[in-house]
C-alpha positions as MATLAB code, in Angstrom:
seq = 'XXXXXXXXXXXXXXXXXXXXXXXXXXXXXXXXXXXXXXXXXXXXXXXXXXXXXXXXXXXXXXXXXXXXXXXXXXXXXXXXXXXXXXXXXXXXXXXXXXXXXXXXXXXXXXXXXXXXXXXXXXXXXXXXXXXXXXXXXXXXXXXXXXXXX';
ca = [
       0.000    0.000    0.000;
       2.909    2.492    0.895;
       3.167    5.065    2.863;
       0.371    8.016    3.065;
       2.692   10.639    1.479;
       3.636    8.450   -1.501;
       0.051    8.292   -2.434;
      -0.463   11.825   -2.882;
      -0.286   14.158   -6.030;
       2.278   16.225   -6.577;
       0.158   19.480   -5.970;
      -0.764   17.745   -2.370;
       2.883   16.934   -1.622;
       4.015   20.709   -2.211;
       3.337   21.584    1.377;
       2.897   20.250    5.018;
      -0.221   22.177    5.282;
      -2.034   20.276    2.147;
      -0.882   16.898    3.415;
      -2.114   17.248    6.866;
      -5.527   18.736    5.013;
      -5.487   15.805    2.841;
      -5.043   13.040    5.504;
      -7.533   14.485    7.365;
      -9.931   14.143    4.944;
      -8.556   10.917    3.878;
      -9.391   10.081    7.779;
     -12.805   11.220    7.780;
     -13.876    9.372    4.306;
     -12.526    6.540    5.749;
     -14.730    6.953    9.354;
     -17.376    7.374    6.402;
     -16.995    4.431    4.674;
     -16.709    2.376    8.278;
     -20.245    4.039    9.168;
     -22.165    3.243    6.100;
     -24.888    0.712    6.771;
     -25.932   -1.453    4.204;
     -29.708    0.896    3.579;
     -26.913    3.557    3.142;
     -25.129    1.320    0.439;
     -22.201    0.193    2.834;
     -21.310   -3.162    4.465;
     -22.152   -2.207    8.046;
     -25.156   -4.538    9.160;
     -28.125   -2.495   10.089;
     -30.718   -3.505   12.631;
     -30.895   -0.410   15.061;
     -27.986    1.630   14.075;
     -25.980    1.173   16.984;
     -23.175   -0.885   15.495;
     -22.318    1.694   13.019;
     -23.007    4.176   15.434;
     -20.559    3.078   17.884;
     -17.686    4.024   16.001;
     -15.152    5.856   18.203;
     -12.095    7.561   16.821;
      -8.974    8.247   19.252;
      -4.792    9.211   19.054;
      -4.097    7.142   22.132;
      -4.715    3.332   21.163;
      -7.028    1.543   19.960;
     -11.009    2.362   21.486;
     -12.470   -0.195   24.083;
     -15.807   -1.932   23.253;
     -18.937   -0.982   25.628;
     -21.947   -1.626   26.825;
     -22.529    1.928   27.362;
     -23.197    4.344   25.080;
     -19.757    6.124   23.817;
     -18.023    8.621   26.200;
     -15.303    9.755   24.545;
     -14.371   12.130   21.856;
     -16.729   12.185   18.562;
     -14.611   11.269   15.246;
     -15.130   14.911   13.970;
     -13.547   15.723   17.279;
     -10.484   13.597   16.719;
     -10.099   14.553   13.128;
     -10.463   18.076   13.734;
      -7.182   17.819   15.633;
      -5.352   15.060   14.032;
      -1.772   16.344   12.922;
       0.048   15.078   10.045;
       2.467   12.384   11.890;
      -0.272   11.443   14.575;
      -1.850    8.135   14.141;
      -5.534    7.182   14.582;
      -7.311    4.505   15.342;
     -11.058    3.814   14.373;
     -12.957    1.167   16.584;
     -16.270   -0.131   17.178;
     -17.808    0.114   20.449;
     -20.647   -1.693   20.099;
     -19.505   -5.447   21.720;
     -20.971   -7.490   19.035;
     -18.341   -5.620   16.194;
     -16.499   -8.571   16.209;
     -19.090  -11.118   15.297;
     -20.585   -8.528   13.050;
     -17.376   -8.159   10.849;
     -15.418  -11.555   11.046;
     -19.160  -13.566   11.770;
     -19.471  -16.510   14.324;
     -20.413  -20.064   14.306;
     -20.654  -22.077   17.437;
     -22.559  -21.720   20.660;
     -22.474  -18.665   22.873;
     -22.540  -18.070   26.734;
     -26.015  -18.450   26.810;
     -25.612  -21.630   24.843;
     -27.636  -19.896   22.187;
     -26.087  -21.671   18.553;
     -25.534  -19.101   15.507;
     -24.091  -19.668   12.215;
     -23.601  -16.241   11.274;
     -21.661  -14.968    8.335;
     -19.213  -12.090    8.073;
     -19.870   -8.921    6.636;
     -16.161   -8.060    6.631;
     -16.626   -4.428    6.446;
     -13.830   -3.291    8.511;
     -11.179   -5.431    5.606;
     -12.890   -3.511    2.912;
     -12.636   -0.111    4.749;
      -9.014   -0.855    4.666;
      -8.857   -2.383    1.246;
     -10.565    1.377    0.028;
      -7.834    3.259    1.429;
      -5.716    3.900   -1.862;
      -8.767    5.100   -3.438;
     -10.183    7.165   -0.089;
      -6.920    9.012   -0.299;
      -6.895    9.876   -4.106;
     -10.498   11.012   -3.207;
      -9.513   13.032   -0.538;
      -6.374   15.097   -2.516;
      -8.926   15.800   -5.077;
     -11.887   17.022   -2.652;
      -9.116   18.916   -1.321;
      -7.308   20.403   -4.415;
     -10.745   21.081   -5.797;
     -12.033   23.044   -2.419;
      -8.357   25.070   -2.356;
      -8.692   26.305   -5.866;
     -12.321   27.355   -5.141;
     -13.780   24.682   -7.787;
     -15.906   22.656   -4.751;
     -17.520   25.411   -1.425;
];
């Protein structure tokens, strides 16, 4: 995949302060793309809404599951201050992420018995990145030259 800066366009690589815009971005498409339920035309399951969301972003590690509702800083929130050479992690709170993504067979806790299939939405997230950053130096050429408000 390579690294972020070898991805960019010339006109995004010309300064620090179009990189950092650009990985932001590149960030937030990808928190996008991680919230899209299937309704939406993603690959996050959708019953309530509460898997997708219980995405958490963070610049400390990667973001606990819960069974509460999510305490901690919003994604915007993270984004908003994300620097250049910081990394990020995007997580799931929701407990049942896991199942959701990589699916389950066997018997629970509760000796309840699924055979559930994997959505894998997280892998294809990850497997858009190349294309979410491309995205994201154009959205952000495009805004900087006034073409996109």
């Amino acid at each position: 995949m390579g690294a972020f800066a070898d991805q960019l366009s010339a006109w995004g690589k010309q300064t620090e302060a179009r990189m950092e815009a650009i990985y932001r971005r590149s960030v937030k498409l990808l928190a996008d793309e991680m919230a899209t339920t299937k309704p939406q035309g993603g690959r996050v399951p959708f019953e309530s809404g509460n898997l997708a969301r219980s995405l958490v972003a963070s610049t400390q590690g990667m973001p606990k599951t819960s069974t509460a509702p999510t305490a901690g800083a919003t994604v915007g929130v993270v984004i908003a201050t994300l620097k250049l050479e910081q990394p990020v992690w995007l997580g799931y709170q929701a407990i049942y992420a896991r199942r959701q993504n990589y699916g389950f067979v066997g018997a629970d806790k509760l000796g309840r018995v699924f055979n559930q299939q994997g959505a894998h939405f997280v892998e294809y997230a990850i497997e858009m990145w190349p294309i979410i950053v491309k995205l994201a130096a154009e959205d952000t050429q495009a805004r900087a030259e006034g073409k996109i408000k």
